[in-house]
C-alpha positions, -999 to 999 in steps of 0.1 A, spaced: -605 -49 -305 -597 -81 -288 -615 -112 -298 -631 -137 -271 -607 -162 -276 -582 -144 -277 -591 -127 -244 -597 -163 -229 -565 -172 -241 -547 -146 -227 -571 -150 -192 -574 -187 -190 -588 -186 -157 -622 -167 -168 -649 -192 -175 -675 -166 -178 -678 -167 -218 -697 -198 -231 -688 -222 -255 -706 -226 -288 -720 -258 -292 -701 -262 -328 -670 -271 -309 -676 -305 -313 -704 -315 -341 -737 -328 -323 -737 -359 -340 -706 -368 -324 -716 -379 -297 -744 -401 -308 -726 -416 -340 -711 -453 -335 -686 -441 -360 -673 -415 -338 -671 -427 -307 -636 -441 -311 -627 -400 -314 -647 -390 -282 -617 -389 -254 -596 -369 -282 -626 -348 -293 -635 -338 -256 -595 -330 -253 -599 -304 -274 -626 -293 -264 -617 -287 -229 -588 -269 -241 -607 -242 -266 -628 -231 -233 -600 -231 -212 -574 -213 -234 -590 -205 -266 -589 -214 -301 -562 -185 -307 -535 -194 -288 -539 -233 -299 -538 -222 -335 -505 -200 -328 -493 -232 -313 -500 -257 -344 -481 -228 -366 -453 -228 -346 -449 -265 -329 -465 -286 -360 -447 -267 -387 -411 -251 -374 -403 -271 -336 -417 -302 -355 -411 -306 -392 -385 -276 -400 -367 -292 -367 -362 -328 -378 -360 -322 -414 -330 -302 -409 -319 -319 -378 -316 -352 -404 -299 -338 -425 -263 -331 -401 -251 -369 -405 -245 -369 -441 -236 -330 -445 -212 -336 -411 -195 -374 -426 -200 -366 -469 -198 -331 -476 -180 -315 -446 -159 -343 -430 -162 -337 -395 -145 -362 -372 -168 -373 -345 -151 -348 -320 -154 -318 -346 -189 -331 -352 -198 -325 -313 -187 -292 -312 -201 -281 -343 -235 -292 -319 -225 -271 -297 -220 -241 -321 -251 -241 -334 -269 -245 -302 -258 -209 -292 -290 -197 -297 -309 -224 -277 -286 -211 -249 -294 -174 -254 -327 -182 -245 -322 -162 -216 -313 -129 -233 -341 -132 -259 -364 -136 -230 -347 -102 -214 -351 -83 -250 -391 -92 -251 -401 -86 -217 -382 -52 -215 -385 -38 -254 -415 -42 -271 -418 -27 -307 -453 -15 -320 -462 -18 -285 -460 -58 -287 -436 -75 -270 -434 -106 -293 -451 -102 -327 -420 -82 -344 -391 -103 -329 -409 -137 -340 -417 -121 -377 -384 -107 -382 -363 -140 -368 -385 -159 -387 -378 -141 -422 -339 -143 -411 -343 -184 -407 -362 -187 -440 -341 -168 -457 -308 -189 -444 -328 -221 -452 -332 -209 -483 -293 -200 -488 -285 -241 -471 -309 -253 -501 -292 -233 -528 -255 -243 -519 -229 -267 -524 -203 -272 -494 -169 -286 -491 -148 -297 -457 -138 -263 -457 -167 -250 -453 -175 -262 -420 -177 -229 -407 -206 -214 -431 -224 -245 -426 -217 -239 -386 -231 -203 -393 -261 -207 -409 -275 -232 -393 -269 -211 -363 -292 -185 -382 -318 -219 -387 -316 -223 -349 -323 -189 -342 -356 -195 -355 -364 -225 -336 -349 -212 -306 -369 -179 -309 -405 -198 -316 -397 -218 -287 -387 -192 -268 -418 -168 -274 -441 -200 -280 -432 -215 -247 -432 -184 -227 -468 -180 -236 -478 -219 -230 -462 -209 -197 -482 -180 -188 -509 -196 -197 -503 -231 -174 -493 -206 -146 -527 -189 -146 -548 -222 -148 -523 -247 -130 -552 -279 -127 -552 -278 -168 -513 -270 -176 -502 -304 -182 -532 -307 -206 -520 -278 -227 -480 -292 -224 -493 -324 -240 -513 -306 -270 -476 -288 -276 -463 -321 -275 -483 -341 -293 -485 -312 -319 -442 -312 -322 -442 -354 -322 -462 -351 -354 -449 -329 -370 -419 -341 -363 -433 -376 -378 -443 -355 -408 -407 -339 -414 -385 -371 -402 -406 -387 -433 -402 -363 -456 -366 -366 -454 -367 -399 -466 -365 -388 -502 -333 -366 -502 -319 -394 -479 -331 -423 -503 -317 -402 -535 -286 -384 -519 -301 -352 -529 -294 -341 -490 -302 -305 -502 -335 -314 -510 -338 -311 -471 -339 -278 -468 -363 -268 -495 -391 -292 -477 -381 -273 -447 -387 -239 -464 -425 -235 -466 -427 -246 -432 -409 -222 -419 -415 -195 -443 -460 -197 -428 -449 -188 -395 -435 -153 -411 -474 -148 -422 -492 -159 -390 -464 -141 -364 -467 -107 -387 -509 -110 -388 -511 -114 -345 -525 -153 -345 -504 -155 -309 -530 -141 -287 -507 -108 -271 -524 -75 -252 -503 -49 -264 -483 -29 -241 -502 -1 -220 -486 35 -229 -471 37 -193 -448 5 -193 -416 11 -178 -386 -16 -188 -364 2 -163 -393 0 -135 -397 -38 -144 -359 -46 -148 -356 -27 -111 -386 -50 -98 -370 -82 -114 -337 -78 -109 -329 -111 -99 -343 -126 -131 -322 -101 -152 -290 -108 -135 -292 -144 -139 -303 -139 -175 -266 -121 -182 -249 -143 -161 -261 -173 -185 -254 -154 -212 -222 -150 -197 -220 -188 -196 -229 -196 -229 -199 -174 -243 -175 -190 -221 -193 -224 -237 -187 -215 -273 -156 -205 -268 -145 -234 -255 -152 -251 -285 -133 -222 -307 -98 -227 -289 -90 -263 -299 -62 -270 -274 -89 -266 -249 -110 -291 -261 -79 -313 -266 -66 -313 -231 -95 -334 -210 -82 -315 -182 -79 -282 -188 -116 -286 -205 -132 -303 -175 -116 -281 -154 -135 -250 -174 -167 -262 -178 -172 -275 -141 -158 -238 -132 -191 -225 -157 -213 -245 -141 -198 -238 -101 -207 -198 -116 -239 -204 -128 -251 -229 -96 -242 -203 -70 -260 -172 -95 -289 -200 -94 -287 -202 -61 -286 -164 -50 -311 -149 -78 -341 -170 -75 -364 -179 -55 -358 -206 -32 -383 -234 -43 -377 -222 -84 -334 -226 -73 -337 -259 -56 -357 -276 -88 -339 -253 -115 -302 -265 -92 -315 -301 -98 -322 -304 -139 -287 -281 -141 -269 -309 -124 -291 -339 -142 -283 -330 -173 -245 -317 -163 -235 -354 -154 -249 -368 -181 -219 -366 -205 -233 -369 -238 -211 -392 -262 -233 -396 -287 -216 -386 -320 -191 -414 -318 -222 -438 -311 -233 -425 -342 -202 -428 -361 -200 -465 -348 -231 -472 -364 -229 -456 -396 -195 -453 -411 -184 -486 -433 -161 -519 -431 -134 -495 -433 -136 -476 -402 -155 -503 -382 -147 -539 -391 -181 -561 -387 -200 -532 -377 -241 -526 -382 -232 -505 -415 -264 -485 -408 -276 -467 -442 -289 -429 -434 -328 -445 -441 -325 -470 -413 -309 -449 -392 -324 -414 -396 -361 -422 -412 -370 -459 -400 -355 -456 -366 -361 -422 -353 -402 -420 -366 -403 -453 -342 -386 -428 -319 -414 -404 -323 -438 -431 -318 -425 -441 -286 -425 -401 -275 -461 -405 -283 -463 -433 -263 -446 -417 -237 -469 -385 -238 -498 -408 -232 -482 -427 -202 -471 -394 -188 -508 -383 -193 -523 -416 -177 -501 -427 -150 -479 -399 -139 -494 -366 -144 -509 -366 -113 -476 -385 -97 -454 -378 -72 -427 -352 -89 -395 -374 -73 -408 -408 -83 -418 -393 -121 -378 -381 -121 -365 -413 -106 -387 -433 -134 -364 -407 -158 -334 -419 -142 -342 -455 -146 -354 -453 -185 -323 -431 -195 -305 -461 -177 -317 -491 -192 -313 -472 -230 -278 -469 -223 -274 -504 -217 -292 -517 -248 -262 -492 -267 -237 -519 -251 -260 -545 -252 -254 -536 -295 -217 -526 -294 -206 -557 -280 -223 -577 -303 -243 -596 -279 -273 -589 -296 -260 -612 -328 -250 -643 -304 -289 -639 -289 -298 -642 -322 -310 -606 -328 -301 -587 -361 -285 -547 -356 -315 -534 -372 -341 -550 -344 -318 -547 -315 -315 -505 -323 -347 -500 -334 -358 -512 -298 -327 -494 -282 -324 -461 -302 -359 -463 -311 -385 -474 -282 -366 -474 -251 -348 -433 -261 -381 -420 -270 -396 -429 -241 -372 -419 -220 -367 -389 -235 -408 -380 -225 -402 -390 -194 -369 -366 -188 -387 -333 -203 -427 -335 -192 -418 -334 -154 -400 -305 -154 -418 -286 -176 -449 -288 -154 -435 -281 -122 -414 -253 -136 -443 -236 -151 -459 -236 -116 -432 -210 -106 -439 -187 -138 -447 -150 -130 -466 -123 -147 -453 -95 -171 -419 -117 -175 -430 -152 -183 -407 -150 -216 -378 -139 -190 -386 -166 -169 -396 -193 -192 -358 -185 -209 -340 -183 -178 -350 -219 -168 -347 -229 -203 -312 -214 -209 -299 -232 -180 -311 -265 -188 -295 -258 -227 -259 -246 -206 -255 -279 -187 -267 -300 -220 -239 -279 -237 -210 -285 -213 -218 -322 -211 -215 -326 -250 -185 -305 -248 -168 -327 -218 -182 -359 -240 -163 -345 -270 -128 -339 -249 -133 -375 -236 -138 -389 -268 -101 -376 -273 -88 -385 -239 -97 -426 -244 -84 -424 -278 -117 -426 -295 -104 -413 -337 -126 -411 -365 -106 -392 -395 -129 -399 -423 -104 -380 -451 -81 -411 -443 -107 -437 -435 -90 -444 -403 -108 -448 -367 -108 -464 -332 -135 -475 -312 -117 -497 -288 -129 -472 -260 -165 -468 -267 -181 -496 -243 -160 -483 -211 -169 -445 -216 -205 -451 -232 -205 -471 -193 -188 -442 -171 -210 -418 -192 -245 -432 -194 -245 -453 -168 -223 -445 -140 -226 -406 -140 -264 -405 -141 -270 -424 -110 -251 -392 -97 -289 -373 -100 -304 -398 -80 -295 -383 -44 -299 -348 -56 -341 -357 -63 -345 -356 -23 -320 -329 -17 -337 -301 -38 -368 -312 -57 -401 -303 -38 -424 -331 -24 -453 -325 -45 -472 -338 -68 -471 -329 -108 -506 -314 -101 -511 -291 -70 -517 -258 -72 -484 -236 -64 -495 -203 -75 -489 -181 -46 -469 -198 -27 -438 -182 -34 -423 -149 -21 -414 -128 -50 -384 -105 -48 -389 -71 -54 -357 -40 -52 -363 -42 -18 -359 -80 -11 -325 -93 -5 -307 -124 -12 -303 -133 23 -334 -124 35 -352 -142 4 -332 -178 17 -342 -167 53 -378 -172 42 
């Protein structure tokens, strides 16, 4: 039997059931003492009716304790395992980004696997228990071992086995969010910043716990704070806490995948993609020759635009078309930023000399901060926006981060009188976390206006997979133009060259993003981030074609 809340949370439109008045203690309300809590108090409140208590426990399990603390404690922990134990030049250090994000862009075919084969009549409790015991255990293994720059590709691999994971909780986490902001559009963006603030603070929570295998050197010690956290999501995904109506005894994956079609063909097609992507990054004279690599990874993403184009429906193409090409031109660079910053007088004469405290710990839980920050002025000012002005604000933030990275690596910072540490912890810090709030929220509201019945998870992973593509081929362009300028960081012989950095950080962050700006009035809807859109499209069935579908 199926409890209330969970029913509520599976039906968030049905109001019927009342709420017990012990969702929020009487006193409350009347208690000088208290009042301070009443906005945050009546938040949750307005989410238990809504959704239920169910699915917003499911979410602290999975977005407190794996998307936000597992996630950053292990995500701090690639610097010094990358520059002291493995030895990864900057370059090497990008692609070994993009290895492990393989599962992040398999999104899509996880999606596929849980809308069309349940097990136990579920189509979500025994994939998320089973990838869950497979993360802990390689967690577990990470903790236990002692690498060498050798073994670069063990590392590579079980952190891939970590990310699975992650990308599995996210997938089947978010796929269920999205349901549920699809069924009661008015309150969606309410739910999206519970997730949110849940992951920023856990994410707080993990980024500080680091600080003591950072501060020591003990980097393993990493990974056995990030065991328990994700070793509770085994216990709550095997016990049912995400609110899931098992399968009726007639489901049919073949009538479903002959209903969806569309959404199954562009789920292969990316997956499709994303082997192309990683194997790109195995073939090193790809990666070496700017030109042959550009050349491949603007042919991926000319593929996956026109399957984009042709399998969905027209409003869901036009918006999913413009992130895909937001995030393509936005060549990421970052690793040799990185590098800059933290390797010594050796390798960067009068450089900031970040330690891994300063620049992991102090710098990114300001970074969180500022995403906090940036939840709340999504929440206040542009949740009810215009969806093109909330993207061109994106545009403008991402911008003017880039800049204060110059602003640093000229060292125009120390003739204003500003020390590194104050001029990154606003840069890196305030003005990247921020930013960062202001790229994701938008899109993840409007996209979860589009999100169907039966296959959310296939839905939710087919927008989610593309996104994770386009991020992937612009690290991997980054990483072949990091060679092409001359950019060298060989940290077995100490020797390295920035001399490049300020024109390509320039081209890259700043030029190439402005690129987006024309494509907001091209394809993104004129709407606003809260307008109901539920019905509005024309879904394809077997009998729907392409051409007809654009006709519409």
């Amino acid at each position: 039997a199926m409890s209330v809340d969970a029913d509520r949370a599976l039906n968030p439109d049905n109001d019927d059931d009342e709420v017990g008045g012990d969702d929020v203690p009487s006193s409350c309300a009347s208690s000088c003492l208290c009042a301070p809590c009443a906005p945050l108090m009546g938040f949750n409140t307005r989410l238990r009716r809504v959704f239920g208590w169910q699915l917003l426990a499911f979410v602290f399990s999975a977005d407190f304790f794996v998307k936000g603390a597992a996630k950053h404690l292990i995500a701090s922990s690639f610097l010094p395992y990358a520059q002291k134990y493995l030895k990864f030049s900057a370059q090497a250090f990008q692609r070994f980004d993009v290895l492990v994000s393989f599962p992040w862009m398999l999104k899509p075919f996880l999606g596929v696997l849980t809308d069309t084969t349940p097990v136990f009549g579920y189509k979500k409790r025994a994939y998320l228990t089973f990838v869950s015991l497979c993360g802990t255990i390689a967690i577990f293994m990470i903790g236990s071992m002692t690498f060498h720059p050798e073994d670069g590709m063990k590392f590579a691999v079980l952190v891939t086995l970590v990310n699975t994971l992650i990308a599995f909780s996210d997938v089947l986490t978010g796929a269920r969010l999205f349901e549920a902001m699809s069924l009661n559009q008015t309150s969606g963006g309410d739910l999206l910043t519970y997730s949110w603030m849940l992951t920023t603070i856990g994410a707080i929570v993990g980024t500080a716990l680091s600080y003591i295998g950072l501060e020591t050197g003990q980097y393993r010690m990493i990974y056995w704070f990030a065991f328990p956290c994700a070793l509770q999501l085994v216990f709550t995904s095997a016990f049912g806490l995400l609110p899931e109506k098992k399968v009726p005894s007639d489901y049919s994956a073949h009538a479903m995948a002959k209903k969806h079609w569309n959404k199954f063909l562009l789920a292969f097609i990316i997956t499709i993609c994303s082997l192309g992507v990683i194997a790109i990054q195995l073939v090193s004279g790809i990666v070496d020759d700017f030109v042959t690599c550009f050349l491949c990874c603007v042919s991926i993403a000319a593929v996956l635009c026109c399957a984009i184009y042709w399998c969905l429906e027209k409003k869901v193409a036009m918006m999913l078309l413009y992130l895909f090409i937001d995030r393509f031109v936005n060549v990421n660079v970052s690793r040799a930023k990185m590098y800059w910053y933290t390797e010594g007088n050796e390798c960067v004469p009068n450089g900031p000399h970040f330690g891994y405290v300063f620049f992991i710990v102090a710098t990114f839980l300001v970074a969180l901060t500022a995403q906090a920050i940036g939840i709340w002025l999504f929440q206040r000012y542009l949740a009810r926006s215009n969806v093109r002005l909330v993207l061109l604000v994106s545009i403008v933030t991402k911008i003017i981060a880039k800049f204060t990275d110059i602003w640093i690596i000229t060292r125009t910072n120390l003739r204003m009188g500003i020390g590194d540490h104050s001029a990154y912890v606003f840069s890196e810090g305030v003005i990247e976390g921020i930013a960062f709030i202001l790229n994701y929220m938008p899109s993840s509201v409007v996209l979860a206006k589009f999100a169907e019945k039966d296959i959310e998870s296939t839905l939710f992973t087919v927008l989610a997979g593309t996104v994770n593509v386009a991020q992937a081929l612009a690290v991997t362009i980054g990483s072949s133009a990091m060679t092409f300028v001359g950019i060298h960081t060989d940290l077995v012989a100490g020797k390295c060259n920035f001399d490049q950095l300020i024109p390509l950080l320039m081209i890259c962050g700043v030029v190439l993003p402005l690129f987006s700006v024309p494509f907001i009035y091209l394809l993104v809807p004129d709407i606003n981030m809260h307008e109901d859109l539920s019905g509005s499209l024309d879904v394809k069935t077997e009998t729907t074609s392409p051409a007809t579908n654009k006709a519409s």
